[in-house]
Every structure is written in structure tokens, then in C-alpha cells.
C-alpha positions in Angstrom: 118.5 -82.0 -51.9 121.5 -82.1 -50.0 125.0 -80.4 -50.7 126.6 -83.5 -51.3 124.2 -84.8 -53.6 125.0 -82.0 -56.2 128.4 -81.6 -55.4 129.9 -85.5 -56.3 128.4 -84.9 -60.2 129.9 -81.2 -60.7 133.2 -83.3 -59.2 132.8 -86.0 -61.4 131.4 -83.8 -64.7 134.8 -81.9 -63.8 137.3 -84.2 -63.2 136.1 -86.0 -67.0 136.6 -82.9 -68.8 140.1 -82.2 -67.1 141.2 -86.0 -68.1 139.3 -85.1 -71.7 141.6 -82.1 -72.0 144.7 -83.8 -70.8 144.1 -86.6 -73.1 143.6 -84.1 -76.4 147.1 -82.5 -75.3 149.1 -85.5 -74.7 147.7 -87.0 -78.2 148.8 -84.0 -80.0 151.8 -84.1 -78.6 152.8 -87.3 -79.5 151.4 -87.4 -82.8 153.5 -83.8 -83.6 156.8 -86.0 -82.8 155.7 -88.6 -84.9 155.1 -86.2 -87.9 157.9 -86.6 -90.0 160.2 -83.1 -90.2 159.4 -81.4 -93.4 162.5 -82.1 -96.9 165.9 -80.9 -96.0 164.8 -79.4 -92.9 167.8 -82.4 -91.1 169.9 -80.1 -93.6 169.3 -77.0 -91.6 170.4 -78.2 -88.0 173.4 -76.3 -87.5 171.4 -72.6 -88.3 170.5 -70.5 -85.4 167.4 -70.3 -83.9 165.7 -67.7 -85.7 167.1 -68.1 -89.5 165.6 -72.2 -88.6 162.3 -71.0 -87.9 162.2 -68.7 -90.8 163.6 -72.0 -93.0 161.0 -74.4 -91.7 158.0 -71.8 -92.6 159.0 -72.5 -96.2 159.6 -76.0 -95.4 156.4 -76.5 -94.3 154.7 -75.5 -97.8 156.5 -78.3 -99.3 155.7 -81.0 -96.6 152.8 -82.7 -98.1 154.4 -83.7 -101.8 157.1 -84.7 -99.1 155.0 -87.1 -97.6 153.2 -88.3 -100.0 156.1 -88.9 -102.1 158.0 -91.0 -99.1 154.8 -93.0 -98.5 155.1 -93.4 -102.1 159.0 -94.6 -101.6 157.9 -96.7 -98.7 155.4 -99.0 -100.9 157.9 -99.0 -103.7 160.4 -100.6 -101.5 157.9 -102.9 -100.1 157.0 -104.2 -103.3 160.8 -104.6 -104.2 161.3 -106.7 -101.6 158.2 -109.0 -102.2 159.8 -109.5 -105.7 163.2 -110.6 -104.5 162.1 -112.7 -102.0 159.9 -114.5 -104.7 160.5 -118.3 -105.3 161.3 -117.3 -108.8 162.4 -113.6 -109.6 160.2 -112.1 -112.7 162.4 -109.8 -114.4 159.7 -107.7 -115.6 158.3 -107.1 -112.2 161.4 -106.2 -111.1 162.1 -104.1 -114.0 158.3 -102.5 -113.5 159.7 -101.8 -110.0 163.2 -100.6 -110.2 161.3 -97.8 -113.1 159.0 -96.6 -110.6 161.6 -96.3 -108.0 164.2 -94.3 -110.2 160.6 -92.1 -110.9 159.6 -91.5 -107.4 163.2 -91.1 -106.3 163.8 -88.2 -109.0 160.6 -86.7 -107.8 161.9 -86.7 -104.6 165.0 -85.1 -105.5 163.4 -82.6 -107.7 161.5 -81.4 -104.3 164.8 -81.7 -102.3 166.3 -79.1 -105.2 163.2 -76.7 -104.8 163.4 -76.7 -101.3 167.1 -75.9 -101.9 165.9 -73.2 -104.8 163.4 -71.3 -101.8 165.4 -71.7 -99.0 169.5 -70.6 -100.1 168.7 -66.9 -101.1 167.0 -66.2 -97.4 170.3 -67.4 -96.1 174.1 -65.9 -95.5 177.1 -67.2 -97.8 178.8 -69.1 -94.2 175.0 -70.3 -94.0 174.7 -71.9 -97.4 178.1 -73.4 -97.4 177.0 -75.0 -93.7 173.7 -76.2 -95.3 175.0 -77.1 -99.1 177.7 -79.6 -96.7 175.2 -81.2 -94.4 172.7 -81.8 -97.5 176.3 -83.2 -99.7 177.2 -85.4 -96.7 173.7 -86.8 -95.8 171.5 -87.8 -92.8 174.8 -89.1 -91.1 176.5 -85.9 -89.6 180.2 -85.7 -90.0 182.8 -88.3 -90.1 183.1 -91.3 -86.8 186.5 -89.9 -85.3 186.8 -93.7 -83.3 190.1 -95.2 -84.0 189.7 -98.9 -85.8 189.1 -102.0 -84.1 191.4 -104.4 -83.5 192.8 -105.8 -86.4 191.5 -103.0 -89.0 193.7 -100.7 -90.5 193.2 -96.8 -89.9 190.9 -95.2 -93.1 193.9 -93.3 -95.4 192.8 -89.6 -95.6 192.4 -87.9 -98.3 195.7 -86.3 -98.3 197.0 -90.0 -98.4 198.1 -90.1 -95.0 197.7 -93.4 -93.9 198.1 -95.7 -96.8 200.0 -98.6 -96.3 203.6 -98.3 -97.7 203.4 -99.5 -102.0 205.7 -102.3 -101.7 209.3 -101.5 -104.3 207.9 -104.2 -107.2 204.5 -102.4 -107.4 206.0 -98.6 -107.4 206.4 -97.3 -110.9 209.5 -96.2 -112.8 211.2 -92.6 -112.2 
């Protein structure tokens, strides 16, 4: 038997299992970013490094009435929309629907407010207040700081800055 002869299939036999390997990693890692992030952990972004990781460890206990309750959000919507987009809109079927949503969605926010329950007292006062905002202001980060297109008028503030001037008719009496 020659060298050659053995060598080619210990080649071969290793060159599978390195491809096997590489293939097991790569899948992993692409289904871990396709995992959805455990509730409110979007709410925890601006945290350092450390007091995050603590944070998502108790996260991660409540991740799977998370997903099963957005899976459950998912097909509520789905069937919403095949009952508007009927021919003919049955009111109970929408009624059935628009229950079951208000049902999952306080569900949902019942597990948001537990996840807020376990995760404030592990965090500083400046951390709460940082967390408490991102959670009151959403998904959406803060404010666009764009000026208006053409033709719009600027946003008034909330100091009333930028209100367009009340014309002397409309102003009330001294």
C-alpha cells in the first residue's frame, strides 16, 4: 500500500470534519443574531458594560414568555389584518380580535413591569432614571435634531418656543 494511497483519505476525512466544524460555528452564529434580545433589554443600552451583563442574566429568565408572547402578538396581528382586508368586515371577528390583542398586549406589559420589578433594585439611582427614560420614550432613541424640510414649520418645544405668533382676534382678554 503506498503512502499516497492512505494519505488522500486522512486529507479528505480531515478537511470534511474541519468544513463540519466551520459550518456548526457559522450556523450558531447566525442564528444567535437572529434570536430576538430578551424584554427591555433595548431599555438597558446606555448601562456600562458590566451592570448590562449583570441585567441581561435576569433578562434571560424571562425570555421565553417573551417570545412566546410576541409570537403570540405576531399571529394576532396577522389575523387582524386578514379581517380588515375582508370583502365584508365581521364586527365580531374583529371584536374576537381586538379582545385578544388588548389580552396578549397586557400580558406583555405585565412581563415588561416584572422585568422592570427584578432589574431597578440591582441598579444605581442615575441608572434607573437612564433606563425608566429609554423604556418611557420607546424603541426610538431620543428626539431627530434635523431641522424641517422645506415648507414645514419647526416642532414648538415644550417651553412654547416656536409657536407661531396667536393672531390679535384669537388672543383672549387681559
Amino acid at each position: 500500500m503506498s503512502e499516497r494511497s492512505v494519505s488522500h483519505p486522512l486529507l479528505l476525512f480531515s478537511l470534511a470534519i474541519n468544513l463540519l466544524l466551520i459550518g456548526a460555528l457559522a450556523g450558531e452564529w447566525v442564528i444567535s443574531a437572529r434570536r430576538p434580545p430578551p424584554p427591555m433589554q433595548w431599555a438597558t443600552n446606555d448601562l456600562d458594560v458590566a451592570t448590562r451583563a449583570r441585567v441581561r442574566q435576569i433578562l434571560e429568565e424571562q425570555r421565553p414568555a417573551a417570545q412566546t408572547l410576541r409570537h403570540d402578538l405576531g399571529a394576532i396581528d396577522q389575523r387582524l389584518m386578514a379581517v380588515i382586508r375582508a370583502s365584508t368586515l365581521d364586527p365580531e371577528a374583529l371584536n374576537e380580535t381586538l379582545s385578544d390583542l388588548r389580552r396578549t398586549n397586557g400580558e406583555y406589559q405585565a412581563l415588561l413591569h416584572a422585568s422592570l420589578e427584578s432589574v431597578l433594585p440591582t441598579l444605581t439611582p442615575p441608572q434607573r432614571v437612564d433606563v425608566v427614560r429609554r423604556l418611557l420614550r420607546g424603541h426610538s432613541g431620543p428626539p431627530h435634531r434635523h431641522k424641517p424640510g422645506p415648507g414645514r414649520p419647526p416642532k414648538p418645544r415644550r417651553d412654547g418656543e416656536g409657536f407661531p405668533p396667536v393672531p390679535e382676534e384669537q388672543r383672549p382678554p387681559d
